[in-house]
Structures are given as structure tokens and as C-alpha cells.
C-alpha positions as CSV (number, residue, x, y, z in Angstrom):
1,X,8.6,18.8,-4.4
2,X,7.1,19.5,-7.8
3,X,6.3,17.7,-11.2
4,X,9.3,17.9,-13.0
5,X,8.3,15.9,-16.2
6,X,5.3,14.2,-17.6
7,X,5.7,11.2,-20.3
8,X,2.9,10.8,-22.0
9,X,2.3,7.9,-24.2
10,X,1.2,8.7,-28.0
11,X,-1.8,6.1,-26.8
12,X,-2.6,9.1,-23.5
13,X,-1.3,6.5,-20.6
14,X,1.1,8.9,-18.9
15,X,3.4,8.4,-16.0
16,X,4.9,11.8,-13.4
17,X,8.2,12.5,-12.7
18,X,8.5,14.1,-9.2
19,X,11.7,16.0,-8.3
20,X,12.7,15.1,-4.8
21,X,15.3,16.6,-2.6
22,X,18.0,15.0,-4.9
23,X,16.7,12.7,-7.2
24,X,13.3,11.7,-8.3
25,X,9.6,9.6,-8.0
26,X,7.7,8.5,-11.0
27,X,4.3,7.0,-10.5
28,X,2.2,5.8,-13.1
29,X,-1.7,7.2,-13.8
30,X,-3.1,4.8,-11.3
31,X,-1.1,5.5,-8.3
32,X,1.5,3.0,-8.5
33,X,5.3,3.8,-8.5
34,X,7.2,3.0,-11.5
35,X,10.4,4.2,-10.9
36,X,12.4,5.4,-8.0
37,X,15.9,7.6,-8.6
38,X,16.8,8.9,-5.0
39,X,19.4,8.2,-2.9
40,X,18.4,6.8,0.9
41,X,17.2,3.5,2.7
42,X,14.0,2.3,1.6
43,X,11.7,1.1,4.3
44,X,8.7,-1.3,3.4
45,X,5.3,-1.7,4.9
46,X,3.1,-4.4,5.8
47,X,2.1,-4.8,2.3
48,X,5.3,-4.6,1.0
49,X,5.5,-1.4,-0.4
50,X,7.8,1.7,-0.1
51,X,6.8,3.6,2.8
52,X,10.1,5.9,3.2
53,X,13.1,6.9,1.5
54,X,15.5,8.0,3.3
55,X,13.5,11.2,5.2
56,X,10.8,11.7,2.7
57,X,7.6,9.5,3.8
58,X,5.4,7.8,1.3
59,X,1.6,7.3,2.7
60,X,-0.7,5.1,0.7
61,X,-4.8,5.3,0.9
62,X,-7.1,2.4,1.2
63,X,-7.2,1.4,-2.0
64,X,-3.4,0.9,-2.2
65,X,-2.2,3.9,-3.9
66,X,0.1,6.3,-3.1
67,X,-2.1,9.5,-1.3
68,X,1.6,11.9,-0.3
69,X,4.8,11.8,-0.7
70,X,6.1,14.0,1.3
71,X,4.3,17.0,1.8
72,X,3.1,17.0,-1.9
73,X,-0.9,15.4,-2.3
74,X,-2.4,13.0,-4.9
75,X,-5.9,12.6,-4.9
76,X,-7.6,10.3,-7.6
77,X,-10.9,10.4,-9.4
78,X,-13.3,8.2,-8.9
79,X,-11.9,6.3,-11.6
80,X,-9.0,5.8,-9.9
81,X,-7.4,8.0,-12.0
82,X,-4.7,10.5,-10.6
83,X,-7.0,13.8,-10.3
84,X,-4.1,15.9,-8.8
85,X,-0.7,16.4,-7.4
86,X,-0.2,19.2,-4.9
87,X,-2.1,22.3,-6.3
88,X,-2.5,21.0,-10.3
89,X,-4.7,19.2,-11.3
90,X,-4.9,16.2,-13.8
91,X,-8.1,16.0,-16.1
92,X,-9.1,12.9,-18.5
93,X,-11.4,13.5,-21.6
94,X,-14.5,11.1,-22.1
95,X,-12.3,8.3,-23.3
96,X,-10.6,8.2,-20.3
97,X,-7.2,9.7,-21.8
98,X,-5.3,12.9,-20.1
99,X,-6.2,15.9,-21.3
100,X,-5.1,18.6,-19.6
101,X,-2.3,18.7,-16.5
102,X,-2.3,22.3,-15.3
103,X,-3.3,24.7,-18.0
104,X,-1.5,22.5,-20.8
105,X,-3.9,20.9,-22.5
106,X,-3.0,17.3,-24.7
107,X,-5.6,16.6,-27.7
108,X,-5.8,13.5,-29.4
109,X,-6.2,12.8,-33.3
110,X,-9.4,10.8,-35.0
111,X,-7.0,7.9,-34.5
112,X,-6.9,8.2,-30.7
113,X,-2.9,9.3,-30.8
114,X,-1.9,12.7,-29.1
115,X,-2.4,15.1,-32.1
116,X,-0.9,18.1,-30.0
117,X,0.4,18.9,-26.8
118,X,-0.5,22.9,-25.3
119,X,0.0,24.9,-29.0
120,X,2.8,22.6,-30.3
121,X,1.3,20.1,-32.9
122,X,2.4,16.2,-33.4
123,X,2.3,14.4,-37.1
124,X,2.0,11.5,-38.0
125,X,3.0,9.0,-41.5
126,X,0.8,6.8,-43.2
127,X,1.8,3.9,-40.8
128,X,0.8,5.7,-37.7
129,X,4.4,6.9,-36.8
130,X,5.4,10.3,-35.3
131,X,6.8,12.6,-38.1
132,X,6.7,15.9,-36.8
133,X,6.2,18.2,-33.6
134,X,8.5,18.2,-31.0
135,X,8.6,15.2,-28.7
136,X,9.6,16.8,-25.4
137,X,7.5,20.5,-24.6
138,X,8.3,22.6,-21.4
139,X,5.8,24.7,-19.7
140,X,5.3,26.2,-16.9
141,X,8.7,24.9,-16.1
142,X,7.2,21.2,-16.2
143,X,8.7,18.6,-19.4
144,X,6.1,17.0,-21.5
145,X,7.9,14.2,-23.5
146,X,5.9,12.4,-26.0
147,X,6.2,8.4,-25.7
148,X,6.3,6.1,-28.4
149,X,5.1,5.9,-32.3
150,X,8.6,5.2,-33.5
């Protein structure tokens, strides 16, 4: 399993794409999973919340968000804030927006928008719209798409 793309909202919300056997598992910044693309039988638990798909086991902590799936990690902050997935780790800035996810760092304008993503720059118009930069940036074989300000 590894991150396979990261969407990250002009704003710095951000959900994960995790590739998985076949398919994939997106979860949002706070643990929760917001979108599931996998073939198998799902299986609930107690709480009514996805505990298997097919083989591949999903384990929740005590606070109710997901702690492994699989064999891959996510440990939070004590924000509650994804802090890492497997070996990379996921770091916020002061405003409590991403900044960094591995060594790929995201930067945000005087506005609060994402102003750049790792050396690739984003514009924006008068009206606070996306103008130019690229809206989807691979490194280190991992997809950062830009999100919103259309």
C-alpha cells in the first residue's frame, strides 16, 4: 500500500488516496474515510464502520479514526490531525493548514490559498481564482492535485 495522490484544497483541507491491491482508500485529514474504490465485501463493526474489505483489514483507534489499514499506519497529532501514513509524515503550519507531506512542501499566499506546491507555483486573478501553475504535481511518484478556486 502507498499514497497514490493527495488533493489538496486551494483553502489547505486535503484528503489521501491510498492505492490498495486493486483499487483504492481515500480518507479525509481527520481520519475519516471519504471514499472507497476497491472491489470485495465490506464488513462493519459495532459502530458501524468499515472494518474489512475483502482481505485488507481496517483498525480504528479510540477516538474513532482509522489507526491501519492494512499493514500501512496512521498516527494523528494531537490535533487530531493525520501526522503520518506509513513511513511519511504529514506536517500542518501554525494555522493549522498542510504544509509539507514527505519532502514536498505546500505554501500558502497572504490570502490563505495554496501559493505553491514543492517548486511549482499557483496564480491567482483579481477574484481569487486559479490562473496559473499546474493543478496536479507528481513527486516522488505521489499526485498532488490542486482543489478548487474555479
Amino acid at each position: 500500500m502507498k499514497i497514490e495522490k493527495v488533493n489538496i484544497k486551494v483553502t489547505g483541507d486535503f484528503e489521501v488516496v491510498i492505492k490498495v491491491d486493486s483499487g483504492t482508500i481515500s480518507i479525509g485529514a481527520t481520519g475519516a474515510i471519504v471514499d472507497i474504490e476497491l472491489n470485495g465485501n465490506l464488513t462493519y463493526n459495532v459502530l458501524s464502520k468499515v472494518s474489512s474489505i475483502g482481505s485488507i483489514a481496517i483498525e480504528y483507534n479510540m477516538s474513532g479514526k482509522i489507526c491501519s489499514i492494512g499493514s500501512t499506519s496512521i498516527e494523528y497529532n494531537m490535533s487530531g490531525k493525520i501526522s503520518s501514513i506509513g513511513s511519511i509524515p504529514i506536517e500542518y503550519n501554525m494555522s493549522g493548514k498542510i504544509s509539507s507531506i514527505g519532502s514536498t512542501s505546500i505554501v500558502y499566499n497572504i490570502s490563505g490559498k495554496v501559493s505553491s506546491i514543492g517548486n511549482k507555483s499557483v496564480g491567482y486573478n483579481m477574484s481569487g481564482k486559479v490562473v496559473s501553475g499546474n493543478r496536479v504535481v507528481v513527486y516522488n511518484d505521489i499526485a498532488f492535485a490542486l482543489k478548487g478556486g474555479y
